[in-house]
C-alpha positions as CSV (number, residue, x, y, z in Angstrom):
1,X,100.5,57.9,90.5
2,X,101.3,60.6,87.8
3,X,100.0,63.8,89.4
4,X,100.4,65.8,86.3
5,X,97.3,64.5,84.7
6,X,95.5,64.9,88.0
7,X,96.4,69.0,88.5
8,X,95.9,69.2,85.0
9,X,92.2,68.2,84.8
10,X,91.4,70.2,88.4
11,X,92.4,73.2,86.6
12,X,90.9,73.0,82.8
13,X,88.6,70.0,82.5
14,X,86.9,69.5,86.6
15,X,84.2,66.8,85.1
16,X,87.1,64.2,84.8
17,X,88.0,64.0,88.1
18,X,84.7,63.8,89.4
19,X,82.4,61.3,89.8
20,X,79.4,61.8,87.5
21,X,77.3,60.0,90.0
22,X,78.7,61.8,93.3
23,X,75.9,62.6,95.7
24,X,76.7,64.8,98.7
25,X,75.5,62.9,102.2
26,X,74.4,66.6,103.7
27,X,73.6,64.9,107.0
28,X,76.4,63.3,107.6
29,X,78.6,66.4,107.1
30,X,81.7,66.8,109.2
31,X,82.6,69.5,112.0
32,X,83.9,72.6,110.0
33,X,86.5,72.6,113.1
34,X,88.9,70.1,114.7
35,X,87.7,68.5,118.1
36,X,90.3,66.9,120.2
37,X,89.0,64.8,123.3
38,X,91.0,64.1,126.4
39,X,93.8,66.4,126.8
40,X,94.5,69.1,128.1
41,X,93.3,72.2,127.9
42,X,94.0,76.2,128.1
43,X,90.9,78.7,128.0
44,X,91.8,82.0,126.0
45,X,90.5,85.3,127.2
46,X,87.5,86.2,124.9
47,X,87.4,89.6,126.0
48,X,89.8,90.6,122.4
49,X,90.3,94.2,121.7
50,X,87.6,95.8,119.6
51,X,90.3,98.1,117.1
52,X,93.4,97.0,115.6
53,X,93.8,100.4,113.8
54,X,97.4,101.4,115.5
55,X,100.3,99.2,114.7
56,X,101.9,98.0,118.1
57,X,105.7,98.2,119.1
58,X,107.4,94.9,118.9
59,X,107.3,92.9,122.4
60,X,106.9,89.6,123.9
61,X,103.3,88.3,123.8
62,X,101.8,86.8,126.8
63,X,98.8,84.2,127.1
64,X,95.8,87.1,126.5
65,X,97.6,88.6,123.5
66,X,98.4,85.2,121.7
67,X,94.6,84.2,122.2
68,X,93.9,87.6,120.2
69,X,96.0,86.8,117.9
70,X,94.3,83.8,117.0
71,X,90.8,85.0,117.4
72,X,91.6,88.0,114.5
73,X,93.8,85.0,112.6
74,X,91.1,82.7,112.4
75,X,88.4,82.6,115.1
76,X,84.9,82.7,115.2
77,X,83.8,86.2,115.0
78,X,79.9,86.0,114.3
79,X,77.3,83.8,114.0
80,X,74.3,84.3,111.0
81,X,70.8,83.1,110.2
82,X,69.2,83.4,106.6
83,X,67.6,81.6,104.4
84,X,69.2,79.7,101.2
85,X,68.6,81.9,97.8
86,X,66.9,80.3,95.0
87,X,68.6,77.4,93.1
88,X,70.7,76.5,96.2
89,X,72.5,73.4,96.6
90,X,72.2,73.4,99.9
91,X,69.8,71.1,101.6
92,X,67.2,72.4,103.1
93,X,66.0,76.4,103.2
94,X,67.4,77.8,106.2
95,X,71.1,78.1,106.5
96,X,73.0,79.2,110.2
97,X,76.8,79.5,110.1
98,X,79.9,80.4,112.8
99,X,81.5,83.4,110.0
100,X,85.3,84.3,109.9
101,X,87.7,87.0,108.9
102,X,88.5,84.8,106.1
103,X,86.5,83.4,103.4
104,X,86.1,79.3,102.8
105,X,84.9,77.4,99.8
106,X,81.4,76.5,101.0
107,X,82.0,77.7,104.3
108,X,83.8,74.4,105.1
109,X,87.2,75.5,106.5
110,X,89.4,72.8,106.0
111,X,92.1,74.6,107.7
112,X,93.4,74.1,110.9
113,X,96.0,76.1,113.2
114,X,98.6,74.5,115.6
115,X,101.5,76.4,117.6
116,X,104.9,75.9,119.0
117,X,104.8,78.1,121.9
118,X,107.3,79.6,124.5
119,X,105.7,81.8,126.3
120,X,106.4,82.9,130.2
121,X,102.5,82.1,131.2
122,X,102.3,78.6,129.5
123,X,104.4,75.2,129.3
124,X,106.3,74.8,126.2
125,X,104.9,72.8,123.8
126,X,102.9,72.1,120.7
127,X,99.1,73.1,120.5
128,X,95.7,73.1,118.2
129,X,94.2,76.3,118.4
130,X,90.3,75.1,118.8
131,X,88.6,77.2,117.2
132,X,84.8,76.4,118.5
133,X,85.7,76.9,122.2
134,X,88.8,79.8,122.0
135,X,91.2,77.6,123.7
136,X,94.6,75.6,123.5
137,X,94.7,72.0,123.1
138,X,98.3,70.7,124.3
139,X,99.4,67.8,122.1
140,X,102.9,67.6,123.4
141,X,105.0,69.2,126.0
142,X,108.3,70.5,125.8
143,X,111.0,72.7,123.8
144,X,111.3,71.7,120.1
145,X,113.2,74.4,118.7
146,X,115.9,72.0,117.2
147,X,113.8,69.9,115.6
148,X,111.7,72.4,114.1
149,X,114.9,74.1,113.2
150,X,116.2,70.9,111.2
151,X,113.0,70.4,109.4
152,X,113.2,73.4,107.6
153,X,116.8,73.0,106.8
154,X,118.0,74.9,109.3
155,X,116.8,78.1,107.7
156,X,115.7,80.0,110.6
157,X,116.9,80.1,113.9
158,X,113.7,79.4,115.8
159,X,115.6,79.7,119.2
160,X,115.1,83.2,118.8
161,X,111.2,83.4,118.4
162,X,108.3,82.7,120.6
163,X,106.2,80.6,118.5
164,X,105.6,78.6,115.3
165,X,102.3,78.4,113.6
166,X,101.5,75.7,111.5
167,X,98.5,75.5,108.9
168,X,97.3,72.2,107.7
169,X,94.9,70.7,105.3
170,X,92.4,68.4,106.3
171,X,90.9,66.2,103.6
172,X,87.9,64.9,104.6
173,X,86.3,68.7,105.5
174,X,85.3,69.1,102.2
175,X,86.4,66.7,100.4
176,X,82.6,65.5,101.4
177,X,80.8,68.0,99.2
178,X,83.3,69.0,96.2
179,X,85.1,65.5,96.2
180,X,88.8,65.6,94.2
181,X,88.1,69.1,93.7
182,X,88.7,69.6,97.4
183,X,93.1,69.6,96.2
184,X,92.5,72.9,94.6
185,X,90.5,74.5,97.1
186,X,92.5,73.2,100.5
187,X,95.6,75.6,99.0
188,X,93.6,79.0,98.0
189,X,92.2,78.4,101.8
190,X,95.5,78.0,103.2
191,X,96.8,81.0,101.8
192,X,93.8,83.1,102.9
193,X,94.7,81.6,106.2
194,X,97.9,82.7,105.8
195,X,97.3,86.5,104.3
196,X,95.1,86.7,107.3
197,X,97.9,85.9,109.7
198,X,100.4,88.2,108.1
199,X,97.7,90.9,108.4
200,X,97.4,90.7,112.1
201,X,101.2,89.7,112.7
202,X,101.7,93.5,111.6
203,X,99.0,94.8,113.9
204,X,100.5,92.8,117.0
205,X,103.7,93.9,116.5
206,X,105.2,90.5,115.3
207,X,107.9,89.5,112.9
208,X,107.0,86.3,110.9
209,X,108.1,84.4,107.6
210,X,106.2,81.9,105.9
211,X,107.6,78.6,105.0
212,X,106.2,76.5,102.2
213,X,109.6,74.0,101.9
214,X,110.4,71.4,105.0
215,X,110.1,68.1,105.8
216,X,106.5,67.3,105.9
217,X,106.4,63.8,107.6
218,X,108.7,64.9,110.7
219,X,106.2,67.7,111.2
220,X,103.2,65.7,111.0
221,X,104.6,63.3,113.4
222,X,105.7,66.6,115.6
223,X,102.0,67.2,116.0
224,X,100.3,63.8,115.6
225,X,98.8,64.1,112.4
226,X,97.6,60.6,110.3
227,X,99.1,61.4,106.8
228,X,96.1,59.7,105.3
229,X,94.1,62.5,107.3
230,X,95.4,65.9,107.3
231,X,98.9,67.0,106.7
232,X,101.2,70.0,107.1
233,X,100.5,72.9,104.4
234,X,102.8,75.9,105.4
235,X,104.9,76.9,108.6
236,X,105.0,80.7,110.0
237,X,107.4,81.2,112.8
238,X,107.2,84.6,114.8
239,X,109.5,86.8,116.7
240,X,109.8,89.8,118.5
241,X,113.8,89.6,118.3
242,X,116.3,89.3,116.2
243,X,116.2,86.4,113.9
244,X,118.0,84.8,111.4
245,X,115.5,83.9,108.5
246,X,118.2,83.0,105.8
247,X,116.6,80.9,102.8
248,X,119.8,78.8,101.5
249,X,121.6,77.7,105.2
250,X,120.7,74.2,104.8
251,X,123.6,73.5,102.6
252,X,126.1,74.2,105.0
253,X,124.4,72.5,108.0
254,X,124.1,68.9,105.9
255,X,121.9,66.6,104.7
256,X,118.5,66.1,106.9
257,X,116.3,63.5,106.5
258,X,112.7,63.6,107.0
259,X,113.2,59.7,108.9
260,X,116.0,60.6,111.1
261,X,114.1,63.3,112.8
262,X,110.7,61.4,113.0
263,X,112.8,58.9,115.4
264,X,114.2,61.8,117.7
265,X,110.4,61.8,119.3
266,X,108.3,59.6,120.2
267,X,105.0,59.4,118.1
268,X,101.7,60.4,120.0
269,X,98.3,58.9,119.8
270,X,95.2,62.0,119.8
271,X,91.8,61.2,119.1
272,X,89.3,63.8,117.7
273,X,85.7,63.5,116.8
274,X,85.1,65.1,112.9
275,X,80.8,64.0,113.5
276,X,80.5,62.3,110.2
277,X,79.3,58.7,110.3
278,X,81.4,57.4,107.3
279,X,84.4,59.2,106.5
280,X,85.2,57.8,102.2
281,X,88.5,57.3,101.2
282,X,89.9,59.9,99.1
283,X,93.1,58.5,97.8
284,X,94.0,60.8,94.8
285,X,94.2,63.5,97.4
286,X,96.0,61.8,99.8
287,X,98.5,60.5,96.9
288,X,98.8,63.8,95.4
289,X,99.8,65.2,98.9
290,X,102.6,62.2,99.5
291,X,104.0,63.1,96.2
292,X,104.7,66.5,97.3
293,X,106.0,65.8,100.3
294,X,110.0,66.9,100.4
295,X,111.9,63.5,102.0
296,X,115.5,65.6,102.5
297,X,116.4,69.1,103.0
298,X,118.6,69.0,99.4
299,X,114.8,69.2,97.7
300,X,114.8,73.2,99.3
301,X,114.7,75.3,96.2
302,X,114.0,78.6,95.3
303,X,111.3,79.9,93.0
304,X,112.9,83.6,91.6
305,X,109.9,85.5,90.3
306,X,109.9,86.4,86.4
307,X,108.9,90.0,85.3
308,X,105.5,90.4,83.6
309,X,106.0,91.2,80.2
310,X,102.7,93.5,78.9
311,X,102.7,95.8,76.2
312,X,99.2,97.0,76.7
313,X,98.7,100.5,76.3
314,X,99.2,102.5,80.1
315,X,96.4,104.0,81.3
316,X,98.0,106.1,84.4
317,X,96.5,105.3,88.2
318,X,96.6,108.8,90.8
319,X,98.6,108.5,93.7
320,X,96.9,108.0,96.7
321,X,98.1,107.2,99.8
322,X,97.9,103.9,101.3
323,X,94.4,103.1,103.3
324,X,94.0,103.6,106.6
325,X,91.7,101.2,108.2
326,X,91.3,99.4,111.4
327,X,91.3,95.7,110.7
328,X,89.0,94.6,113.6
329,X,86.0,96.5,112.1
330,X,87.2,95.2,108.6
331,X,87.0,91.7,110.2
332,X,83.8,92.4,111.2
333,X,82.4,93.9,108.1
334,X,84.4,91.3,105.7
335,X,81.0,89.9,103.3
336,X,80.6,87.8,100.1
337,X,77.9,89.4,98.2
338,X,76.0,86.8,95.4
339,X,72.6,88.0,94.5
340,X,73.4,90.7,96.6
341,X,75.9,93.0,94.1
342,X,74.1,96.1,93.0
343,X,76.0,98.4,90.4
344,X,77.8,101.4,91.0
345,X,80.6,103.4,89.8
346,X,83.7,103.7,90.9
347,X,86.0,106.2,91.8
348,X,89.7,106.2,90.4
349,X,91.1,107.3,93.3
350,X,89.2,104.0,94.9
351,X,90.2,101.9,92.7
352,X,93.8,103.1,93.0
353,X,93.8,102.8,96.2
354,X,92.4,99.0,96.0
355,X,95.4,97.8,93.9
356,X,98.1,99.6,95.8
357,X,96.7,98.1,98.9
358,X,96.4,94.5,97.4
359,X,99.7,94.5,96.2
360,X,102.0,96.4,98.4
361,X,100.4,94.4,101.4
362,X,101.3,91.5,100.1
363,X,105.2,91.6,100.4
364,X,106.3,89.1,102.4
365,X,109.3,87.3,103.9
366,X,109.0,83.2,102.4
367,X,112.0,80.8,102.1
368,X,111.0,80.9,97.9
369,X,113.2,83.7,97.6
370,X,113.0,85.8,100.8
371,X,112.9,89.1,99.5
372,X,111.0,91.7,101.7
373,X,111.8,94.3,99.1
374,X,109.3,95.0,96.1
375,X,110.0,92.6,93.5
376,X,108.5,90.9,90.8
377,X,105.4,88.3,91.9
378,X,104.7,84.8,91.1
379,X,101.2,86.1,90.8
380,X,100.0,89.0,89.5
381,X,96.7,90.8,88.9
382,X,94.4,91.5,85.8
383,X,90.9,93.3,86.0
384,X,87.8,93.6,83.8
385,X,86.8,96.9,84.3
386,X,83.0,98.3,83.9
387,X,81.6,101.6,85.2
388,X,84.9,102.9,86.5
389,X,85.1,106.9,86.7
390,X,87.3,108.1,83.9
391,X,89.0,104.7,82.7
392,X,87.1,102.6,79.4
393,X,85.7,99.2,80.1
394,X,88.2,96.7,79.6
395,X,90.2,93.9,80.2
396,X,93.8,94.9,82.3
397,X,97.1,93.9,83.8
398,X,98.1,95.8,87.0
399,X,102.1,96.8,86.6
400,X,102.2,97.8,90.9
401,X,105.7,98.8,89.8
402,X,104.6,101.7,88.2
403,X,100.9,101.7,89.6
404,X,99.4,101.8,86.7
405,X,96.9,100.0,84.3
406,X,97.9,97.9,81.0
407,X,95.3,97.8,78.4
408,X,94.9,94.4,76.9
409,X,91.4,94.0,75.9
410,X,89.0,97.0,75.8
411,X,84.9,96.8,75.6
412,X,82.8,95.0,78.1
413,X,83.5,91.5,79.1
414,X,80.9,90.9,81.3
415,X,78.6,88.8,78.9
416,X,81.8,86.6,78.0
417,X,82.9,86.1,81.8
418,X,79.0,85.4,82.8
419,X,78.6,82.6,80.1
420,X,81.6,81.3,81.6
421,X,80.0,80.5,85.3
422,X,78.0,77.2,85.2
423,X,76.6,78.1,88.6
424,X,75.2,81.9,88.2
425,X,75.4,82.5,92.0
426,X,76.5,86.2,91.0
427,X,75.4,88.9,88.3
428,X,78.4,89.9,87.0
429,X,76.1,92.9,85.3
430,X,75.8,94.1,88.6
431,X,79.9,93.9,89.1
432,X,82.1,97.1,88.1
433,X,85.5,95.0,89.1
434,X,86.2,91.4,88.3
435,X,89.7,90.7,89.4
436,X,92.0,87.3,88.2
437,X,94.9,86.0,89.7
438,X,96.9,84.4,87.3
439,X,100.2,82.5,87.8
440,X,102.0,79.9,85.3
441,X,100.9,76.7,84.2
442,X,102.9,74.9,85.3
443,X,103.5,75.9,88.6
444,X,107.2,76.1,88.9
445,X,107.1,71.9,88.6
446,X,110.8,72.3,86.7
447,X,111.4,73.3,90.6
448,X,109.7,71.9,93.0
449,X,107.1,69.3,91.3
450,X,104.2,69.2,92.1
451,X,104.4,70.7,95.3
452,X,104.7,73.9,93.4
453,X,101.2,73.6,92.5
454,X,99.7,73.7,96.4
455,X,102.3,77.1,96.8
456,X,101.0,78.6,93.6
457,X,97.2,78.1,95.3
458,X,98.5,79.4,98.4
459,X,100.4,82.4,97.1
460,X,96.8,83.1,95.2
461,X,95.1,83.0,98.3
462,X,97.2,85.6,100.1
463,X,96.7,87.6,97.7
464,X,93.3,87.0,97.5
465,X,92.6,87.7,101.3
466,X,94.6,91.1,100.7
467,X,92.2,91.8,98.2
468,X,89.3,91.6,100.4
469,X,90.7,93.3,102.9
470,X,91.0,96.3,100.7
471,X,87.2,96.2,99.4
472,X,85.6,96.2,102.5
473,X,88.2,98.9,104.0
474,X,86.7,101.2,100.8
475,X,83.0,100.1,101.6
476,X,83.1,97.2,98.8
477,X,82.2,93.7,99.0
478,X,84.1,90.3,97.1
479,X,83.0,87.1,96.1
480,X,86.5,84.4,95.5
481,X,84.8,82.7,92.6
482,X,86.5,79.3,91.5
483,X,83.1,77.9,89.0
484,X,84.4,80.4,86.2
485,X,85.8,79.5,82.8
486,X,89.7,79.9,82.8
487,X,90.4,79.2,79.4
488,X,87.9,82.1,78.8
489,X,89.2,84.3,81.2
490,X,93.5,83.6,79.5
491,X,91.6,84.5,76.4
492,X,90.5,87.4,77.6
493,X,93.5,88.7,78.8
494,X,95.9,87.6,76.0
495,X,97.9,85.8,78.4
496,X,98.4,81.4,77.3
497,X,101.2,82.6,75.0
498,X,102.9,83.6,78.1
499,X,102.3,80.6,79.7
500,X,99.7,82.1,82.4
501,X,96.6,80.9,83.2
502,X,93.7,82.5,85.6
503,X,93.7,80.7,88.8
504,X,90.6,82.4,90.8
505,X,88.5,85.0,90.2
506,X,86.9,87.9,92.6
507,X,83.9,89.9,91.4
508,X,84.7,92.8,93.6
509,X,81.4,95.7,93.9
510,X,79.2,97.7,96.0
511,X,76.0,95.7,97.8
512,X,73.1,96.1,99.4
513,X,71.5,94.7,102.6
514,X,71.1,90.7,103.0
515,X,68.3,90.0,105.3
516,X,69.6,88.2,107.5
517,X,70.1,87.9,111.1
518,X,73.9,88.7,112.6
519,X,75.6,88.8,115.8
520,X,79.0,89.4,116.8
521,X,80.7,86.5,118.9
522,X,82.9,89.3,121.2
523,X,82.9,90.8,124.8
């Protein structure tokens, strides 16, 4: 299979690679976690700290602080009761859902987390972090810092940290409801996954780097997974110690091959209960994932950002400081407004403060070209602006280099970007900040193929979750919108001649009060 076609039509033209006569089976929806049955297990303290305001000093983790980790990374933090809105897909008119620090197309979470872990309190070994229950599965006993080591090219010296996370795709989660659409949502989830993690690594004192390049099938096999099931995404190992995180060793360590580590180990046999009835077949997605799989460490490449050219006229930003916030209560207070968005105007110094944030947070270390220092993005950030205290309404590109606002487009947008949403879900009227994260079209294939296009979703999603994290740290509320016109939104901006194209956009505003009921899920 050509994938090109594929990625091509899941971006611009969606109604060509679905169905026209897909039904979703609501009742025989799958589990929106992983359940593994018969092996053993490790219960996780679920008495987690209530503020993660101060940023800790760098030290070994034990058993207690991992399972916090976790529960901030990606547990269940609250459960809700309300009733669907008008014109709801959704079966049925009341709605109750298990809510996370990190948002989910349709709430369906195709995500899941497993760890290498070495820690004093716990056998080495490979685990699934099950979510539902706040515990460790164990998959596979004993010390695989070589093999991990060698997958990724011998990039990082794993020896040195005390775990590895791993975040994988599975396909059936909701592949169910938005059928080959599911490709382009599995990577912005992964990477809201991922800015999550990164988020509380800081907090907990932990040293991480993500990894988007390594052999995919002798990591699968490391953790059991069928490839025609769920597969490896991105890797994250963390440390407390020194570590080597070079991003070209592979090279002088020799050719590895994705075969000749999958018969170091012996394979294991799991078995996990996913509730639906009839699980279809999906083969695009599972195609589209085996032709991105890397087969040898000599496919490692690196992806060198290019500068943003704008000319738009600079509209300057004030210096603020960066925001102080405790991320637990942001966690907590995290919300997706619809119907809920009700206007009101924005400070400058807020929305300042919201870009900085968004985009200074989001340096991190990654093997594409493992810069920690500010550099040029393979994403960046334009805004329609309405209502905004002493800047016009207009369409923008955000130069973070020198924090300020390019204008490419002035006047209100808001009719434009409205007409271009099929669904209506939110009132863009009501919105004084619609944010798009654009990247290029043709994500980086010349150097990675299409693997690049699964990275460019993830890298959108990090940014994304950073986003988020911002708004609701200044009182605001977003909604990661992926039923919007692109083409519309590139026109907007000015930006197809540059060979950019919108990949997701956040309606970003004040709200008022859902009535609804919701607990917290801590002690």
């Amino acid at each position: 299979m050509n994938p090109d076609p594929f990625l091509h039509n899941l971006h611009s033209d969606i109604d060509k690679i679905t169905p026209p006569d897909w039904e979703v089976d609501w009742e025989d929806a799958p589990l929106a976690y992983k359940l593994y049955r018969g092996l053993p297990a490790v219960p996780l303290s679920l008495e987690v700290p209530l503020s993660l305001e101060e940023w800790e000093a760098p030290a070994k983790p034990d058993l207690r602080r991992i399972g916090d980790f976790l529960w901030y990374t990606f547990g269940l933090n609250q459960f809700s009761q309300s009733v669907s809105p008008m014109g709801s897909d959704e079966q049925g008119d009341f709605m109750q859902s298990f809510r996370r620090s990190v948002p989910s197309g349709g709430a369906l979470y195709p995500n899941e987390l497993y760890m290498f872990l070495k820690l004093e309190d716990l056998p080495e070994g490979i685990y699934h972090y099950d979510v539902l229950h706040h515990r460790l599965v164990l998959l596979r006993k004993g010390n695989f810092d070589s093999y991990i080591a060698r997958a990724l090219g011998s990039r990082c010296d794993v020896s040195t940290c005390f775990g590895t996370v791993f975040v994988t795709t599975m396909f059936w989660k909701n592949y169910y409801k938005y059928n080959n659409f599911a490709y382009r949502l599995q990577g912005l989830d992964a990477g809201g996954v991922i800015g999550q993690l990164l988020e509380v690594t800081k907090r907990f004192g932990f040293a991480a780097g993500v990894y988007f390049q390594f052999l995919d099938r002798a990591l699968n096999h490391l953790l059991g997974l069928s490839e025609e099931e769920e597969s490896v995404y991105a890797m994250i190992p963390l440390s407390v110690e020194t570590t080597s995180w070079a991003a070209n060793r592979s090279s002088r360590n020799g050719r590895v091959s994705a075969a000749e580590l999958c018969r170091e180990i012996n394979p294991i046999q799991t078995y996990n209960w996913v509730r639906s009835n009839k699980v279809k077949e999906f083969p695009i997605l599972t195609s589209v994932n085996k032709a991105s799989m890397q087969e040898s460490t000599n496919s490692f490449r690196q992806i060198i950002p290019q500068e943003t050219r704008c000319e738009g006229r600079p509209v300057t930003l004030p210096h603020v400081n960066r925001i102080s916030y405790d991320l637990a209560s942001v966690c907590r207070e995290r919300f997706s407004p619809d119907i809920d968005f009700t206007l009101g105007k924005v400070r400058k110094e807020q929305l300042a403060a919201l870009l900085q944030e968004a985009t200074e947070s989001c340096l991190y270390r990654n093997d594409l070209d493992m810069a920690l220092e500010k550099h040029a993005s393979r994403v960046t950030l334009y805004v329609c602006l309405n209502n905004v205290e002493g800047i016009p309404d207009g369409a923008y590109y955000y130069d973070s280099d020198a924090h300020l606002l390019r204008e490419i487009n002035p006047g209100d947008h808001r009719l434009a970007l409205q007409s271009g949403m099929p669904a209506g879900n939110v009132n863009l009227f009501q919105v004084p900040l619609c944010f798009h994260i654009a990247g290029d079209k043709d994500y980086h294939k010349t150097e990675v193929g299409c693997r690049g296009y699964r990275i460019q979703q993830m890298e959108a999603g990090m940014l994304m979750q950073r986003i988020l994290i911002a708004a609701t740290a200044l009182g605001m509320g977003g909604h990661p919108l992926l039923g919007f016109d692109a083409k519309m939104s590139d026109e907007i901006y000015r930006i197809e001649a540059q060979g950019k194209t919108s990949l997701i956009q956040i309606p970003i505003g004040f709200y008022r009060a859902r009535p609804w009921l919701r607990g917290n899920l801590i002690s």
